[in-house]
C-alpha positions as CSV (number, residue, x, y, z in Angstrom):
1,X,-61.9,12.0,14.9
2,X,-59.9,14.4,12.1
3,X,-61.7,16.8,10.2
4,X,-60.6,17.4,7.2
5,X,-61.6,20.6,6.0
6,X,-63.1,20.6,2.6
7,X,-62.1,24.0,1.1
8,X,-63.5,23.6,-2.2
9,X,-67.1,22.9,-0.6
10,X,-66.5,26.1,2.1
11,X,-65.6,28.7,-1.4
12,X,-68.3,27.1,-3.3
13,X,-70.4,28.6,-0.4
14,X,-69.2,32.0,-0.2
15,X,-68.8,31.9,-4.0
16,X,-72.8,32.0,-4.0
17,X,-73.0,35.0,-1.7
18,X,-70.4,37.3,-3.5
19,X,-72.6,36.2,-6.4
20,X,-75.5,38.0,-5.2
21,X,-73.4,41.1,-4.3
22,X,-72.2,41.0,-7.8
23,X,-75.6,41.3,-9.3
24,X,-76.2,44.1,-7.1
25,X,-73.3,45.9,-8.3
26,X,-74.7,45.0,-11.9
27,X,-78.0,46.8,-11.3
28,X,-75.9,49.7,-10.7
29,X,-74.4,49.3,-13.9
30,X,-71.0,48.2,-12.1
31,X,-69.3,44.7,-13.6
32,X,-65.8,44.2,-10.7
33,X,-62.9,43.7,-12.9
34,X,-59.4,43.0,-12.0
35,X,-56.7,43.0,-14.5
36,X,-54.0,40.1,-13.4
37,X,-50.7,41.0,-14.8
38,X,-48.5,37.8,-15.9
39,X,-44.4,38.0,-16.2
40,X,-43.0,34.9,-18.1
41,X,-44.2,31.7,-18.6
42,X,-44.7,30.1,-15.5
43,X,-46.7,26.9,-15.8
44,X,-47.8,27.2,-12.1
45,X,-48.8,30.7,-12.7
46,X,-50.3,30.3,-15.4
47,X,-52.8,27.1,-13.6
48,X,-53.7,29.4,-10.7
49,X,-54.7,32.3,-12.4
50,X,-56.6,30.0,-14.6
51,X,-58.9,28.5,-11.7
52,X,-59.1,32.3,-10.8
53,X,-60.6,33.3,-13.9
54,X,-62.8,30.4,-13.5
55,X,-64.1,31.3,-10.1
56,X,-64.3,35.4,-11.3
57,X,-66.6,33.8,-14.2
58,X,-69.0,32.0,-11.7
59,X,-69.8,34.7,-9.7
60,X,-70.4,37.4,-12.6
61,X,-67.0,39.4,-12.0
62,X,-64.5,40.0,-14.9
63,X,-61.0,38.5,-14.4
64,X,-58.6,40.1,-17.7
65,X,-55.0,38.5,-17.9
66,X,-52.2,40.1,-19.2
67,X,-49.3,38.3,-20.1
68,X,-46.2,40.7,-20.3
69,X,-42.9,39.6,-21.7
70,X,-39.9,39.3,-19.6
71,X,-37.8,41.3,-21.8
72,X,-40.0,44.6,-22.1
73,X,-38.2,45.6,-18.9
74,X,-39.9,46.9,-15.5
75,X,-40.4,50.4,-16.5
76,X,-42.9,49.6,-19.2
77,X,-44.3,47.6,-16.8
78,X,-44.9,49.9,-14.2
79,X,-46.2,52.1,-16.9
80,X,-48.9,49.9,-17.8
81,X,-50.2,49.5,-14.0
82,X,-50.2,53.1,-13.6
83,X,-52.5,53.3,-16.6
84,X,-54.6,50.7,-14.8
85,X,-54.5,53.0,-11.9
86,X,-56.2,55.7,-13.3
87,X,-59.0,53.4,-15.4
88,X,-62.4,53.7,-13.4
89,X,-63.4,50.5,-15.0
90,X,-60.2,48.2,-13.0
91,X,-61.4,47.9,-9.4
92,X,-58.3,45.6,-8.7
93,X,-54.7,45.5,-10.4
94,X,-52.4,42.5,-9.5
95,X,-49.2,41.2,-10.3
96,X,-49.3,36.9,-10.4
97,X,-46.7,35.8,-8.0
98,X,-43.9,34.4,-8.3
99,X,-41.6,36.9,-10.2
100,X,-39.1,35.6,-13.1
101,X,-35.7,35.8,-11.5
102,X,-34.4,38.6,-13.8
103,X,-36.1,41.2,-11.7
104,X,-34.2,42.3,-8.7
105,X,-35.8,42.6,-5.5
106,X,-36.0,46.5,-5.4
107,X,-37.5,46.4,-8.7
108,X,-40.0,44.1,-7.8
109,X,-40.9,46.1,-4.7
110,X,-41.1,49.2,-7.2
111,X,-43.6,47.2,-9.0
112,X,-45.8,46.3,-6.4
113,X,-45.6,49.4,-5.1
114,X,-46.7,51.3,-7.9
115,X,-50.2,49.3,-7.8
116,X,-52.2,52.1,-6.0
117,X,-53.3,51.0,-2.7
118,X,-57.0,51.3,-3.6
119,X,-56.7,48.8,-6.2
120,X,-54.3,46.3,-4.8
121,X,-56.8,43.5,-3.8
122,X,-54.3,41.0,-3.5
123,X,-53.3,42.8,-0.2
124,X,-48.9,43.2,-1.3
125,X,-48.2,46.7,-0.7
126,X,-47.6,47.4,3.2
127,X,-50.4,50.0,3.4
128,X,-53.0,48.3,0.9
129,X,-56.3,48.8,1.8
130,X,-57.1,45.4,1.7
131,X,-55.7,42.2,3.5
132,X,-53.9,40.0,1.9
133,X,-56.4,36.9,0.1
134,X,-54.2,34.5,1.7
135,X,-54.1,35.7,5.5
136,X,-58.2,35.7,5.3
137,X,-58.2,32.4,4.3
138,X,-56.5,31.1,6.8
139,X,-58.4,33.5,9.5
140,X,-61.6,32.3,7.8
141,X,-60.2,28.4,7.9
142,X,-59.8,28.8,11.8
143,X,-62.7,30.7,12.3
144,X,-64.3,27.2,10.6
145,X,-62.2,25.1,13.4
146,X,-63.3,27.2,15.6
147,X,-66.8,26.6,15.4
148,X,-66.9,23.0,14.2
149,X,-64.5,22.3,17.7
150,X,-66.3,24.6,19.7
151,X,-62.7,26.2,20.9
152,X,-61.7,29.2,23.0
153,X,-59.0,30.5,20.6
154,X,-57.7,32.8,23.3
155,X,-56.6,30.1,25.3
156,X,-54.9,28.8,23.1
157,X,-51.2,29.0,21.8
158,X,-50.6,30.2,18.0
159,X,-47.7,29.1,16.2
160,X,-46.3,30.0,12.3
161,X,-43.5,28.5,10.3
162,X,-42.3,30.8,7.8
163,X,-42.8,33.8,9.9
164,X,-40.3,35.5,8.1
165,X,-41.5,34.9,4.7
166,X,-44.2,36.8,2.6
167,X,-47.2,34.7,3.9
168,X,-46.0,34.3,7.2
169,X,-45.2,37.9,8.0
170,X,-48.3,38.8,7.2
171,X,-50.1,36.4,9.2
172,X,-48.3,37.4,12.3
173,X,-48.9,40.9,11.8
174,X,-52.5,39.9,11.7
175,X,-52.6,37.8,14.6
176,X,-50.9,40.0,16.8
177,X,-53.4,42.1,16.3
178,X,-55.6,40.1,17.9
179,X,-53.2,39.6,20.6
180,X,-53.0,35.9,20.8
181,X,-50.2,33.8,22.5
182,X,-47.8,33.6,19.2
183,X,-44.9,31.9,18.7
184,X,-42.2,32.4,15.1
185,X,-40.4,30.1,13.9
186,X,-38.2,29.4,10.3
187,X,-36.6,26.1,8.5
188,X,-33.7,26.7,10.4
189,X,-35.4,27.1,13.9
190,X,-33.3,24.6,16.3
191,X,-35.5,21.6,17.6
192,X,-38.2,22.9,15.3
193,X,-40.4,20.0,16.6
194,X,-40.1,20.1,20.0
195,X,-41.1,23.8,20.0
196,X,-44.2,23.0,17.4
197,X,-45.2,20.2,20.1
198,X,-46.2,23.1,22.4
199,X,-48.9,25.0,20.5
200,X,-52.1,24.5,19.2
201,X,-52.9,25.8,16.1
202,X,-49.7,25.8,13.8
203,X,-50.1,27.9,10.7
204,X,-47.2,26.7,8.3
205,X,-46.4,28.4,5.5
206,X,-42.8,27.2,3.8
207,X,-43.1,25.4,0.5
208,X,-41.1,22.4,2.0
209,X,-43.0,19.4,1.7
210,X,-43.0,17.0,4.3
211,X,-41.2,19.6,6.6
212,X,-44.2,18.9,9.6
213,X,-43.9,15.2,10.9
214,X,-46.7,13.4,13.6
215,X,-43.6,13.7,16.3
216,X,-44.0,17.1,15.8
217,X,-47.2,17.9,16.5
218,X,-49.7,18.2,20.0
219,X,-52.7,15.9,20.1
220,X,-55.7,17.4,19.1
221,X,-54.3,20.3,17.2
222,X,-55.2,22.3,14.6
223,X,-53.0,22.9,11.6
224,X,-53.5,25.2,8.6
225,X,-51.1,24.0,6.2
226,X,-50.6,26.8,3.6
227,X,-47.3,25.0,1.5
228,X,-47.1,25.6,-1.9
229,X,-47.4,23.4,-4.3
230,X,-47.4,20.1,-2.4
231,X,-47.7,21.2,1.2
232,X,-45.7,21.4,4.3
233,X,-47.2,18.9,6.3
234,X,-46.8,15.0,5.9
235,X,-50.7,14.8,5.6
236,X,-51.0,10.8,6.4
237,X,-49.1,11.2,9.6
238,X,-50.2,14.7,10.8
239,X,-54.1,14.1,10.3
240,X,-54.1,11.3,12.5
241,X,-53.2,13.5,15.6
242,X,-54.8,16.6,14.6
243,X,-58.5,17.7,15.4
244,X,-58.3,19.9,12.6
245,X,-56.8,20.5,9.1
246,X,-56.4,21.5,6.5
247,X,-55.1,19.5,2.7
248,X,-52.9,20.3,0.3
249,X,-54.9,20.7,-2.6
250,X,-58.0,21.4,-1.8
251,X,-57.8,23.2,1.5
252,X,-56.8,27.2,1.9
253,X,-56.2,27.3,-2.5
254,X,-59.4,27.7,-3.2
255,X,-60.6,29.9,-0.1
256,X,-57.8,32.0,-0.8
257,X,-58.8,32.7,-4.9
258,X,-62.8,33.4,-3.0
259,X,-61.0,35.7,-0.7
260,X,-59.4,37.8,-3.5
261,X,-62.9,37.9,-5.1
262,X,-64.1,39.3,-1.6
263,X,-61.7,41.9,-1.5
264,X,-62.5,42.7,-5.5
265,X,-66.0,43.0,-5.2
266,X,-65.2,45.7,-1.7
267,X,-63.0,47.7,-4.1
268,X,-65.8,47.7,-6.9
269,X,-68.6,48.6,-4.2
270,X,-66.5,52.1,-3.2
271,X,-67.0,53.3,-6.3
């Protein structure tokens, strides 16, 4: 039997706990706030910051958007987060993925980089403070495997698609950490399949949809699919082998926006 995992029921969980550290905070006379900066008019943007605000809202923390126009240029930009920097009541500062196109990549590493590490909750400078929203929730959605499937994750053989992207880079820094048996691999890996028939957790992370067939995958695995917007794995197929994973909606999404909050409320607690 599959199990699905239900990441909308597993937030709503942890939603209620970081609720109670919020009140905590509030006794103190500490509200966590995080100011998400918005480039452009994005409509998937716009959605997911939306359903952050939402979930910011539920648990008592402030979530302030602030749409910037593509044309004011990056300096003024990077003006405005280092104002953010420096006001004590901003615990977090983000920028809302994906850039427009008319930034080039050094200036959007200039941006990032300018958020102070202290504040960057969404984990995108290399020495934030915090990890990345998105690498705990898939840590926390195999931690949930691990449990529910009673497994000995050191046993077992760890495998990412999209290593070399933003996601993916940083979930192999993680796990290597951690010094499981890990395996890379890209869009353009030869024999991607017969390679991803060998491990047993796969961790994909592409945008591709439909790039992760039920050929391609080991009895009884477990697969985190982390594609954005539709998903990398070809659900129908995939879930009928697996022993574990997760959907696309509805699976790491909404652990991920909890996760942020998690880091958010840490950054508001160290004051």
């Amino acid at each position: 039997m599959t199990i699905v995992f239900d990441g909308k029921e597993f937030a709503g969980k942890k939603e209620k706990l970081l609720s109670y550290e919020v009140a905590k905070l509030q006794r103190d006379g500490i509200t966590p706030k995080l100011v998400s900066i918005l480039v452009g008019n994005d409509s998937g943007s716009k959605l997911y910051l939306s359903l952050k605000k939402k979930a910011a809202e539920r648990i008592g923390a402030i979530l302030e958007i602030r749409s910037w126009k593509q044309g004011a240029g990056y300096g003024s930009l990077m003006g405005e987060i280092r104002r953010l920097n420096k006001d004590k009541s901003v615990h977090g500062v983000m920028i809302q993925l994906p850039f427009p196109k008319i930034f080039t990549w050094d200036e959007r590493q200039e941006i990032i980089n300018t958020i102070s590490p202290k504040k960057d909750v969404d984990g995108m400078r290399d020495d934030s403070q915090f990890v990345a929203p998105v690498v705990k929730a898939i840590l926390q959605s195999i931690e949930e495997a691990r449990e529910v499937l009673n497994l000995d994750l050191d046993s077992k053989v760890f495998a990412v698609v999209g290593a070399n992207g933003f996601v993916g880079n940083k979930i192999m820094k993680e796990l290597r950490t951690m010094n499981y048996e890990l395996m890379g691999y890209d869009i353009d890996t030869k024999n991607l399949g017969g390679e991803l028939v060998k491990a047993d957790i796969i961790i994909s992370a592409t945008g591709i949809p439909d790039l992760i067939l039920g050929n391609m995958v080991k009895e009884g695995a477990v697969v985190i699919d982390v594609g954005s917007p539709k998903g990398d794995v070809e659900f129908s197929e995939v879930s009928k082998k697996a022993s574990f994973i997760t959907p696309v909606p509805g699976g790491v999404g909404p652990v991920t926006i909890v996760c942020l909050l998690e880091n958010l409320i840490a950054s508001a607690s160290k004051k």
